[in-house]
N, C-alpha and C positions, 0 to 999 in steps of 0.2 A: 448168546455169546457166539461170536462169529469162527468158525474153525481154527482152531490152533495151528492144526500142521500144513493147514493149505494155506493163510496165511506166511507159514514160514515162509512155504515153498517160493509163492507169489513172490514175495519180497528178495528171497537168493539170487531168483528169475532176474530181475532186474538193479541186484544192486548195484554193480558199474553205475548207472545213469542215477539213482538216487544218491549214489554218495557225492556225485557232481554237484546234482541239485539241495543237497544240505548243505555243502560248503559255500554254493551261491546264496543262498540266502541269510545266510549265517556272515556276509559281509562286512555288515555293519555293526556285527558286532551287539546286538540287543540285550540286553539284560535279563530281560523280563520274555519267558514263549511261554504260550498256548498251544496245545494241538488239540482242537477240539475233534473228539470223536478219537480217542488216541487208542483204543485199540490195545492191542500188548505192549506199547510205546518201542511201537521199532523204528516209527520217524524222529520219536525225540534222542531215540539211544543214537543215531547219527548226528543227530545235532549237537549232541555232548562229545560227541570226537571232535567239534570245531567250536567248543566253546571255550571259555576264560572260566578258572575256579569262582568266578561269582557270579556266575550267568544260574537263574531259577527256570527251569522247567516243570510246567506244569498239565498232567494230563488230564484231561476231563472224557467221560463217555456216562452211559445209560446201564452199562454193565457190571455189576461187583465184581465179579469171578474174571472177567476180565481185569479187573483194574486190580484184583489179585496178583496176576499173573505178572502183570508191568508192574508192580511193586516189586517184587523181587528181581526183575529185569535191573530196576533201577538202584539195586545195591552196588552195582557193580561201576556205577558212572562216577564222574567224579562233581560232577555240577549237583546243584541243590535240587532238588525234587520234592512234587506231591503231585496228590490223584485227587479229581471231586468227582462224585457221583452224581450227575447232574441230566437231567433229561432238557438237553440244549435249546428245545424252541420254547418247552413251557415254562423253563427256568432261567430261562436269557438275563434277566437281571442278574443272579447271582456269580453269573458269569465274570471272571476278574480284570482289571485294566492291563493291557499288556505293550509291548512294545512289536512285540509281533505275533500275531493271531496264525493259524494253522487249520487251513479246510480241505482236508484230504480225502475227493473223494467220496465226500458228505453231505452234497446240494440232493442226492438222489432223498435222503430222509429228510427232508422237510417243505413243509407243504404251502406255507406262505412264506416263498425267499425272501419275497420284496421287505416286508415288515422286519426279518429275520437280519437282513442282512443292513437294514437300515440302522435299527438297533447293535448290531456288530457292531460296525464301524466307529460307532460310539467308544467301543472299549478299546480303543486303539490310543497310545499314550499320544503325544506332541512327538512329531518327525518318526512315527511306528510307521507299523505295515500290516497290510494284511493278505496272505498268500492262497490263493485259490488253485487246485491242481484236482481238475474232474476228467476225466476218460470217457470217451465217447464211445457205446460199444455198439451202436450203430455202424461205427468204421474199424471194424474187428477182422482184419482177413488174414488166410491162410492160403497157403496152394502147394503147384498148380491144381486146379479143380475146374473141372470141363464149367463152363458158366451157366448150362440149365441145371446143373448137379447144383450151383453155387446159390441160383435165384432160388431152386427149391428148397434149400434149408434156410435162406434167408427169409422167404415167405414162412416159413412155418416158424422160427423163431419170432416174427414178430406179430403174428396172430400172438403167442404166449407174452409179448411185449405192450401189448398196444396201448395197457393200462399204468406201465412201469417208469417212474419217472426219472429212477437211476440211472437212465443212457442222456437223458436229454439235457442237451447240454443249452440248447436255446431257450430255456429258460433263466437261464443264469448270462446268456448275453441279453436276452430284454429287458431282465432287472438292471443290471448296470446302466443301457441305455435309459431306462428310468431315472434311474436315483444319479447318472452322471459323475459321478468320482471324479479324483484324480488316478488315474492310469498308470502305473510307472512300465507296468508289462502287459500287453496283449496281446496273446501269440498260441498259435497251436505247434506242438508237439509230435512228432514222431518215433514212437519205441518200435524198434525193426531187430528181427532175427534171420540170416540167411543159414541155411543149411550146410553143413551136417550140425545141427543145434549140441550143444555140449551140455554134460547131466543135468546142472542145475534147469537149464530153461527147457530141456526133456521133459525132465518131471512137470513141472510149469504146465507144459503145453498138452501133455496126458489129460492130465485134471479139465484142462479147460474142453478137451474135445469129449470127456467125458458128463460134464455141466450141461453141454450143448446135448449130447445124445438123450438127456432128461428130460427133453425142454421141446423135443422136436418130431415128429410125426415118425409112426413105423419105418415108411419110406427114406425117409431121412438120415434115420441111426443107421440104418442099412446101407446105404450111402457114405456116410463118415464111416463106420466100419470098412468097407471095402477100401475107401480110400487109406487107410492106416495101415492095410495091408501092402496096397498095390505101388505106394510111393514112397521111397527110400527118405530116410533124414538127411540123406546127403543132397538130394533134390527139392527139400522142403524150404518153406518161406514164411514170416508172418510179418504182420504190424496193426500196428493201435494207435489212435487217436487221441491226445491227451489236449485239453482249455486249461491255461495258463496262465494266472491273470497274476498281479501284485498293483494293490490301493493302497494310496495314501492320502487319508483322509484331509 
């Protein structure tokens, strides 16, 4: 089960731009969601602020204790709700027909997209969708930071990378070139914080400079340390990468 509180935190970090992005997708008005890989359901508990009392939300993951936790989330919504315990690539069949599918995030755990994602699109009702939103953390920056300070922790995270398929995000642009869809969105994304950063995305940004100092040579931690010392939040800067896709089969 994936952290609880970091989790929160992540998601406070940014919820300006995801309550954007639920309301956008949430346009047409769908009856029937998925979020596969849902986690504590804090994408679908948005999606239930822009839904209609007859819109079913459905979360699915690998987790019980997790899908504990979004059950009692989900007393509080007012749309119809359930959870399946489903391990998404080797139980794709049981997977449900929906009107719009939910992949947040999720290409990093599974290992053949192409088949995975062929078979998705299958469960996609007449005039559905299906929303793809993966973060590239290959394009993860912060600053300012001297750039051999910058090159030497990016080389040392990605010696810990090299084998990691959660940043890569060109495998989910080759499958589509493969399997060819219909397109309705193909776009990258920009989530940006300029300085002095305020609590929520503080804490946020703690965590993640702490992740990194796990992950990264002696020299390195020693390096972001100093740097957390040496440069104000009110001089600070970040952004991320997000692939943005919506298919309609």
């Amino acid at each position: 089960m994936s952290n609880y509180n970091w989790l929160i935190t992540h998601h406070n970090a940014k919820i300006k731009e995801r309550r954007l992005f639920a309301k956008k997708i949430m346009e047409n008005n769908p009856s029937k969601i998925i979020d596969i890989g849902c986690g504590f359901g804090l994408w679908l508990e948005l999606l239930d602020k822009n839904s209609n009392n007859n819109t079913q939300l459905i979360g699915i993951d690998n987790d019980k204790k997790t899908l504990e936790k979004a059950t009692d989330r989900a007393k509080k919504w007012k749309s119809q709700s359930s959870f399946l315990h489903i391990n998404i690539e080797n139980q794709i069949d049981e997977i449900p027909k929906a009107d719009l599918i939910l992949m947040m995030n999720m290409y990093g755990y599974i290992k053949n997209i192409k088949s995975f994602t062929a078979k998705l699109l299958e469960k996609i009702l007449p005039n559905g969708r299906l929303v793809i939103k993966q973060y590239d953390g290959t394009v993860f920056k912060f600053g300012p930071m001297n750039y051999y300070d910058r090159q030497k922790i990016e080389n040392s995270l990605m010696i810990y990378k090299h084998d990691y398929t959660h940043y890569n995000i060109d495998r989910i642009w080759e499958t589509l070139n493969e399997l060819n869809p219909k397109l309705i969105d193909k776009r990258f994304e920009i989530f940006q914080r300029n300085g002095p950063f305020n609590r929520p995305f503080q804490k946020y940004f703690n965590n993640e400079i702490e992740w990194m100092k796990g992950k990264v040579s002696t020299e390195c931690k020693e390096i972001l340390s100093e740097w957390i010392k040496t440069v104000p939040n009110s001089k600070r800067y970040f952004f991320e990468t997000e692939l943005i896709l919506t298919i309609q089969p």
